[in-house]
C-alpha positions as CSV (number, residue, x, y, z in Angstrom):
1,X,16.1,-16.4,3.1
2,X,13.7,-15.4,0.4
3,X,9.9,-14.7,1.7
4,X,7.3,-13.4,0.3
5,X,8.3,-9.9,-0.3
6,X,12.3,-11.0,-1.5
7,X,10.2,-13.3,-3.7
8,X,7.7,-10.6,-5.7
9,X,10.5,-7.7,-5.9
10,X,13.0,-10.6,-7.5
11,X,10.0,-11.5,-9.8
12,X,10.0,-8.4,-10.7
13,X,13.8,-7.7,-11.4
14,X,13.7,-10.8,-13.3
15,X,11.1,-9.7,-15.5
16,X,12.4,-6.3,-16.3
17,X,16.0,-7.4,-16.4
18,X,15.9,-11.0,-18.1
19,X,12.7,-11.0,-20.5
20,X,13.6,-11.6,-24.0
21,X,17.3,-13.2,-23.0
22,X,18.8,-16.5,-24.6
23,X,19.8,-19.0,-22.6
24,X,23.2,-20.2,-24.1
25,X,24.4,-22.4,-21.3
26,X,23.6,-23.5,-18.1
27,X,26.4,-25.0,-15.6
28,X,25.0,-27.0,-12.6
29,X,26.2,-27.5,-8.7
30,X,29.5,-27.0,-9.6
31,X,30.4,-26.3,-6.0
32,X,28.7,-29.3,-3.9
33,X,26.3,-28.0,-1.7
34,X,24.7,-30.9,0.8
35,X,21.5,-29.4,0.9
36,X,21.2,-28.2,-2.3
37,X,18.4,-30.3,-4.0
38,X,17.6,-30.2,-7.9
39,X,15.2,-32.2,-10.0
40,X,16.0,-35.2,-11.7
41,X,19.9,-35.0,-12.8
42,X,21.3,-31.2,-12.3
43,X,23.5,-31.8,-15.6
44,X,20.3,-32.2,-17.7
45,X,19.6,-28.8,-16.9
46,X,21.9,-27.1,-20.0
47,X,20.1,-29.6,-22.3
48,X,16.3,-28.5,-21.2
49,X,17.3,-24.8,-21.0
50,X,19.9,-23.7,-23.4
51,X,18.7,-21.7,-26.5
52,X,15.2,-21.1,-24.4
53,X,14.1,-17.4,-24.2
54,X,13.5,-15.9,-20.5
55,X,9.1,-15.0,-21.3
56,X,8.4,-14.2,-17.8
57,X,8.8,-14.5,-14.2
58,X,6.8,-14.9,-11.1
59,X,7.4,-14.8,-7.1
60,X,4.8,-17.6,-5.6
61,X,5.1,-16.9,-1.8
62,X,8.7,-17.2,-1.3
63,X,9.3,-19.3,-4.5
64,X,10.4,-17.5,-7.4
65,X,9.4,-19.1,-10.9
66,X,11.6,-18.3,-14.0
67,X,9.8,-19.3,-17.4
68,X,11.7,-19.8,-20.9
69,X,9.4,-21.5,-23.6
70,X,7.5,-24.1,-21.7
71,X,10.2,-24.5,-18.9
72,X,11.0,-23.2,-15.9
73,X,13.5,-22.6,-13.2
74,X,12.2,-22.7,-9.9
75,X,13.9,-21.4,-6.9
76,X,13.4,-22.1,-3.0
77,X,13.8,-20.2,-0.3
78,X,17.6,-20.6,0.3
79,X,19.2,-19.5,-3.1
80,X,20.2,-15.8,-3.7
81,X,19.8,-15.2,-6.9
82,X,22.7,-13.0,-8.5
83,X,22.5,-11.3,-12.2
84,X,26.0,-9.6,-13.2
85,X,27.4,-8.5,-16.4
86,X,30.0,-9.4,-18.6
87,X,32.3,-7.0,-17.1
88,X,32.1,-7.5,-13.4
89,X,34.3,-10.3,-11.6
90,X,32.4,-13.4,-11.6
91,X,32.2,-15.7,-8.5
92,X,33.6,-19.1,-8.3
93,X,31.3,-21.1,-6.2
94,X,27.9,-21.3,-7.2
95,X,25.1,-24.1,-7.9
96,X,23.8,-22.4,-10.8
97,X,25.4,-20.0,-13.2
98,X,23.3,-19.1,-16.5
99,X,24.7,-17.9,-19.0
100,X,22.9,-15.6,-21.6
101,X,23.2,-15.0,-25.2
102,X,24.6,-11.1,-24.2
103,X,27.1,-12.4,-22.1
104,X,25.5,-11.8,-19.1
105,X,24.9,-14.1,-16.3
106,X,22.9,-15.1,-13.4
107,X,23.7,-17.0,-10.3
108,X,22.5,-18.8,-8.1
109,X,23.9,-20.0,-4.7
110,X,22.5,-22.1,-1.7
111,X,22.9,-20.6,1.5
112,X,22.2,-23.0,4.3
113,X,19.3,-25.0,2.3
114,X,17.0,-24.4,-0.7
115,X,15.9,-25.8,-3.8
116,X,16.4,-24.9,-7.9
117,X,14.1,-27.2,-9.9
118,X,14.4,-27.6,-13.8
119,X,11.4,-29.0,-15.4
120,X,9.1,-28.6,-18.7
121,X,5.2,-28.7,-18.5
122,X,3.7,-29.1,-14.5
123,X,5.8,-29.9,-11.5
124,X,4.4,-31.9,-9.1
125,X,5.3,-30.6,-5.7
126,X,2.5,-29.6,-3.1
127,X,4.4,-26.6,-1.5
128,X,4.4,-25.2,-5.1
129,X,0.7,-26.0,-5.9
130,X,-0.2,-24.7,-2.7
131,X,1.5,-21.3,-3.7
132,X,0.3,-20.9,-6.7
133,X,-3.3,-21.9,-5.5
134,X,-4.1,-19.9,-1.9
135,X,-4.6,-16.4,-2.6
136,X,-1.2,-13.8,-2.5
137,X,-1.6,-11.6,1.1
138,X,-1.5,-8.6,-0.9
139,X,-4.7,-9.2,-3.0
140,X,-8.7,-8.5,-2.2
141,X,-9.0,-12.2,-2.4
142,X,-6.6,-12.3,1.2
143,X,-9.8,-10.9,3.1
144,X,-10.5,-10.5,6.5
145,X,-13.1,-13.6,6.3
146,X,-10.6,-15.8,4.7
147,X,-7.5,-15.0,7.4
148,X,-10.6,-16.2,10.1
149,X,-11.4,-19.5,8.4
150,X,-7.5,-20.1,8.7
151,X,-7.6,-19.4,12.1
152,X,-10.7,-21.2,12.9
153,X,-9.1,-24.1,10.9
154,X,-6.2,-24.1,13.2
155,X,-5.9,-25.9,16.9
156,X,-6.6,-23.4,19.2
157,X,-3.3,-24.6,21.3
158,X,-0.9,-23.1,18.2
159,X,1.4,-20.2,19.2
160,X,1.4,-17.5,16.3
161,X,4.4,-18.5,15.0
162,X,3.4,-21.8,14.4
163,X,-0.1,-20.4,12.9
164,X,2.1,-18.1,11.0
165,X,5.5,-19.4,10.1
166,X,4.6,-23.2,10.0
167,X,2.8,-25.5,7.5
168,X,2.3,-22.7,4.7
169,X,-1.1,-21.5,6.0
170,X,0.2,-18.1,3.7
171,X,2.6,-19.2,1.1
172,X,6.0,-16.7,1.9
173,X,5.0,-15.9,5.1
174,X,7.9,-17.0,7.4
175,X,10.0,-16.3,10.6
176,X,11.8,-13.8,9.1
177,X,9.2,-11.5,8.0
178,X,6.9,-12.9,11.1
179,X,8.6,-11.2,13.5
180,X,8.1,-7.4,12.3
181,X,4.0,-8.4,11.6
182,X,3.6,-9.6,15.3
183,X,6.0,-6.4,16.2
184,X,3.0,-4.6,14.2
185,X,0.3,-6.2,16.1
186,X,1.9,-5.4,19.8
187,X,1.6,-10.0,20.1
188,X,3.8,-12.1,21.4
189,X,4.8,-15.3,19.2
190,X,4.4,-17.6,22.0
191,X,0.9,-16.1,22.6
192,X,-1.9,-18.6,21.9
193,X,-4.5,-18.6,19.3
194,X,-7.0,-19.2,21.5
195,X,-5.9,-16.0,23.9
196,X,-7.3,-14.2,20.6
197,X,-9.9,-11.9,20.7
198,X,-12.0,-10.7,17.9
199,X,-10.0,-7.7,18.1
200,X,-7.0,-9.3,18.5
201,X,-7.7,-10.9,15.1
202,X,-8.9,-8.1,13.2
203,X,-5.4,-6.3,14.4
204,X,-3.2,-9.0,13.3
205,X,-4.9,-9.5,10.2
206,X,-4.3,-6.1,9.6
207,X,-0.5,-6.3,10.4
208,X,-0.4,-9.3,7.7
209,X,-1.4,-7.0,4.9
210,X,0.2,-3.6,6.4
211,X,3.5,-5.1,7.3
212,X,3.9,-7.6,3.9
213,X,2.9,-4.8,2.0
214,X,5.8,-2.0,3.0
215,X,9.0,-4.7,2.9
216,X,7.1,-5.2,-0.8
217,X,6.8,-1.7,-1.9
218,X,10.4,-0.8,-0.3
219,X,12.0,-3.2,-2.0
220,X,12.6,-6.3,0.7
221,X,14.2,-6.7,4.0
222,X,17.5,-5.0,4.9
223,X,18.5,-8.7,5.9
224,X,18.0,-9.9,2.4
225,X,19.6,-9.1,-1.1
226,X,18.6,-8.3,-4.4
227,X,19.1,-9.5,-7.7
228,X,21.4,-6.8,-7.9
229,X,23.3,-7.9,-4.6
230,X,21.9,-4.7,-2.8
231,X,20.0,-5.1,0.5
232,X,16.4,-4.3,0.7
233,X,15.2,-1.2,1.7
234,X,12.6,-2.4,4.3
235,X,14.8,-1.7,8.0
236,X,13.5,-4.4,10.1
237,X,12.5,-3.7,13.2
238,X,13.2,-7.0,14.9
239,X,16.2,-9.0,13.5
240,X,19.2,-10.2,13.5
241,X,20.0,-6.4,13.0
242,X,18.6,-5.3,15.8
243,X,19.0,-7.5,18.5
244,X,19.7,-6.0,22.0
245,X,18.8,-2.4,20.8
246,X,16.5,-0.1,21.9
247,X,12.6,-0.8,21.0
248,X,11.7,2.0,18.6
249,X,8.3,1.9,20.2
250,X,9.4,2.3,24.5
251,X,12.7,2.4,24.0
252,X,13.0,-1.2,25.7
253,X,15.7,-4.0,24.8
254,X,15.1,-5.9,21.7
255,X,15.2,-9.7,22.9
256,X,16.4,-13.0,20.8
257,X,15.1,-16.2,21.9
258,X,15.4,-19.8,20.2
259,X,11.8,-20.9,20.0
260,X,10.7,-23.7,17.9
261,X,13.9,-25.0,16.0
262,X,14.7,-21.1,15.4
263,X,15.1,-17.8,16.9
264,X,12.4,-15.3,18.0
265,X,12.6,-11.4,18.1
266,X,10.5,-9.3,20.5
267,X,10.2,-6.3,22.7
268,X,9.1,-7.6,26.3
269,X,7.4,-4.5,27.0
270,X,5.7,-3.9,24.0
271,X,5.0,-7.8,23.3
272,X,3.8,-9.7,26.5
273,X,2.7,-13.1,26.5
């Protein structure tokens, strides 16, 4: 699932491999996907797109934005985005497949759930807005004062991972990448917000900005892919990768758990509640 970090390194792809591209034609949900969800009529899409030039791109927590000539492709968290050349094989199940005035193309397929939104002008979607508005974790404007107020602004009674992972407090910020921060931090994510102490904060904080910043700088998560369809070159510490091995830390077992509608990674020696 894109997250934050997936989200600014395919930005980034996207702007170094796409920008000045023609759209020549755009083919929509041509494998039926239940929880693929589009704006308005997917089959409108070739008719807003085509003959549009790629200008820019942009990762908004873990959306990524695509911008051609006053519209814009908008991706959720469950697509994997694929670019591929005229000479490689092609898949044959996708809900979107671009196709560019070089004969290149670019993919996009819905794993379990996510979104691609076609629209001109401003999309009215608060998840988006919100993204766009609260300041990126990797900026001076993320400060330590402003990761308090969200924590004062919170019910005491939250675990982290509902602080965290839940109701976009930090746009991007979800389980997956969750799980390595609290890793960081030596927390639990059933420990309570109101077990904090102003160390405590200061530490987690601190493993927000540390732990965000490495999967961004090494390219993503080893669990996620690329716009290349390479993995990232973040190795998690907890996930689905590591579950029952040792803790790099003690040497403990790594632990799953299903904990809020989803699973939970943590090392019971190194994270007690």
């Amino acid at each position: 699932m894109i997250e934050l970090p997936e989200a600014s390194v395919l930005a980034q792809q996207i702007r170094s491999t796409l920008k000045g591209k023609t759209i020549s034609r755009v083919t929509m949900a041509q494998s039926p996907h239940k929880f693929a969800w589009y704006l308005g009529d997917p089959q409108g899409y070739h008719s807003l797109l085509a003959g549009r030039t790629i200008e820019n791109a942009a990762g908004y927590g873990g959306l990524v934005e695509i911008q051609a000539e006053g519209a814009a492709l908008l991706f959720g968290d469950g697509v994997s985005l694929r670019y591929m050349t005229a000479d490689e094989t092609l898949p044959s199940k996708h809900q979107l497949h671009i196709e560019f005035d070089d004969e290149s193309h670019l993919f996009g397929s819905v794993q379990m759930y996510g979104g691609l939104w076609a629209f001109e002008g401003e999309y009215d979607n608060p998840y988006y807005a919100g993204a766009k508005e609260k300041p990126h974790p990797l900026s001076e404007a993320f400060s330590e004062a402003y990761f308090a107020g969200l924590m004062d602004n919170s019910s005491d009674k939250l675990s982290l991972k509902a602080f965290l992972a839940t109701e976009q407090r930090v746009p991007g910020l979800g389980n997956g990448v969750l799980q390595d921060i609290l890793f960081n931090a030596g927390m639990h994510p059933k420990k309570k917000l109101s077990t904090l102490t102003g160390e405590d904060r200061r530490i987690l904080y601190s493993a927000v900005k540390t732990t965000l910043g490495e999967m961004t700088f090494l390219g993503g998560r080893d669990t996620e892919r690329d716009l290349g369809g390479c993995l990232g070159g973040y190795k998690t510490i907890l996930s689905k990768n590591t579950v029952d091995k040792p803790c790099p830390s003690c040497g403990g077992t790594i632990k799953k758990e299903a904990y809020m509608g989803g699973s939970i990674y943590y090392c019971g020696t190194c994270q007690k509640l």
